[in-house]
C-alpha positions in Angstrom: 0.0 0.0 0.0 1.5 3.3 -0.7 0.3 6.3 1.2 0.4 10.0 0.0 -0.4 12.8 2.5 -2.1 15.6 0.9 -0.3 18.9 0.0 -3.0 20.3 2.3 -3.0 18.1 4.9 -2.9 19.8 8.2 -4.8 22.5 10.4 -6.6 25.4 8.8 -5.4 28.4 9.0 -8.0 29.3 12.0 -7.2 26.5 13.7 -3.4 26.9 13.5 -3.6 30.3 15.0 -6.0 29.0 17.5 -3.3 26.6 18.9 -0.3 28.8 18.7 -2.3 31.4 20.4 -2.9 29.1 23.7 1.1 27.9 23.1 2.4 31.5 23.1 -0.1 32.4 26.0 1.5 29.1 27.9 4.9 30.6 27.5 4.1 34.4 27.4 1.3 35.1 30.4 2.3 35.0 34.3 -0.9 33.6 35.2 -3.0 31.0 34.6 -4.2 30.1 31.1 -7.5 28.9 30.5 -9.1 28.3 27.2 -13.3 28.6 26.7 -14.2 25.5 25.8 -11.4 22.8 24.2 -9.5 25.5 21.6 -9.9 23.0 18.7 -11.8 19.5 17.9 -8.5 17.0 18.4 -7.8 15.4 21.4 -4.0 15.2 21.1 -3.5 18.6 20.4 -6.0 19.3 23.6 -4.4 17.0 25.6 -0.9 18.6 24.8 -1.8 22.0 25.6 -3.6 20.3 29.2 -0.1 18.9 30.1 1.4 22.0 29.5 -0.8 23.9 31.9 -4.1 25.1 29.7 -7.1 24.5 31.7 -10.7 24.2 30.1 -13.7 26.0 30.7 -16.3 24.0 30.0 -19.8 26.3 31.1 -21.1 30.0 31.7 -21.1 28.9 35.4 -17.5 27.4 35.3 -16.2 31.0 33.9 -18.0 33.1 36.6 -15.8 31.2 39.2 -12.2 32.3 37.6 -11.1 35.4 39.5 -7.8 35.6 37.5 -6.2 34.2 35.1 -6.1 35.0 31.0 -8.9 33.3 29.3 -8.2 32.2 25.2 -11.6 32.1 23.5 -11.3 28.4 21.6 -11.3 28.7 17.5 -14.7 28.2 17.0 -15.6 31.0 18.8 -18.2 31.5 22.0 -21.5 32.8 22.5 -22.0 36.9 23.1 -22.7 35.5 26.6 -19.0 34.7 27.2 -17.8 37.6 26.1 -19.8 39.2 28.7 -18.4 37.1 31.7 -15.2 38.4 30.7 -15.9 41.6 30.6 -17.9 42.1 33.9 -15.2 40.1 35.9 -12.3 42.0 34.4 -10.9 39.0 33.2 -7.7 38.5 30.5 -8.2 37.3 27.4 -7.4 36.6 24.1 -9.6 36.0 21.3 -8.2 33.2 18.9 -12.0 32.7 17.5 -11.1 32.5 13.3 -11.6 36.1 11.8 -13.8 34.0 9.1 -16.1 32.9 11.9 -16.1 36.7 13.8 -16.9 37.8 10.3 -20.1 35.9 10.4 -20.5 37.1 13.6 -20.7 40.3 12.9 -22.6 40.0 9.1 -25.3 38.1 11.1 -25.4 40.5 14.1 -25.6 43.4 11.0 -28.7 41.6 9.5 -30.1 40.8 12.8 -30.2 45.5 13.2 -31.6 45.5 10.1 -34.6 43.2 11.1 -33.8 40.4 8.9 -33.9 36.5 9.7 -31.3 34.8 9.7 -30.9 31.4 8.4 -28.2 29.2 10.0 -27.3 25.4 8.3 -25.7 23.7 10.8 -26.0 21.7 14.4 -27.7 23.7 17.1 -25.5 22.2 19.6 -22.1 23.0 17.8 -19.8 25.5 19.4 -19.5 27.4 16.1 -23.3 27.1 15.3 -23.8 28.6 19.0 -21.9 31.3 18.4 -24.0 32.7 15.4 -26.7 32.2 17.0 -26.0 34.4 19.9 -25.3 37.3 17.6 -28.8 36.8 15.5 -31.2 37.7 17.9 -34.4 36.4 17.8 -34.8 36.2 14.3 -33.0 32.9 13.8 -33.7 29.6 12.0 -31.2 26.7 12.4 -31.6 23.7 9.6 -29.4 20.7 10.4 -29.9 19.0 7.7 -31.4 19.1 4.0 -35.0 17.4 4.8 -35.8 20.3 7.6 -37.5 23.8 6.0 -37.5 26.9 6.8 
């Protein structure tokens, strides 16, 4: 059997600088490192940053009891919720969410001012999916699959 790895094989680019983000912060910050939520969807690469000292935040209610400490929002980005935790305890943090995901962020949280609904195809339950939802309002639809309708 021969076996050829892609020229592409690897992380994205969102993920990458999700992982070197919690790595530099490991090296970098003089106080504990947390990450929201695990930064990316791989185990090993979790587990790594774990053994190196990252922490994960795994709830709303989890993030209200951190006093200190610099907190890396994970790749696939958090809920508008999070960021507010952060902000009313004063806590550090760095936002490694992927600028493609803040971007649909902010063009759903833009059509969500202007009134319009929003249509989301994904898994409610999904970080990411989370997310965008948070920043649509009320005017949201999430389809998981191709038999559901708007």
């Amino acid at each position: 059997m021969k076996v050829i790895t892609a020229e592409t094989a690897g992380f994205c680019f969102g993920v990458e600088r999700a992982v070197n983000t919690v790595r530099k912060a490991l090296d970098e910050c003089d106080n504990r490192v947390y990450t929201y939520g695990p930064i990316i969807h791989n185990e090993s690469v979790v587990k790594e940053l774990e053994d190196k000292g990252a922490a994960i935040v795994s709830s709303p209610e989890e993030l209200r009891q951190i006093n200190d400490g610099t907190v890396v929002i994970r790749s696939h980005g958090v809920t508008r919720e999070i960021y507010d935790i952060i902000r009313e305890k004063g806590l550090k943090h760095i936002d490694a969410t992927c600028p493609f995901v803040l971007k649909i962020h902010k063009l759903v949280e833009e059509a969500a001012q202007r009134g319009e609904h929003v249509v989301i195809a994904g898994d409610r339950f999904h970080p990411e999916v989370e997310g965008i939802i948070s920043f649509a309002g009320s005017g949201v639809t999430v389809l998981r699959d191709e038999d559901e309708s708007v």
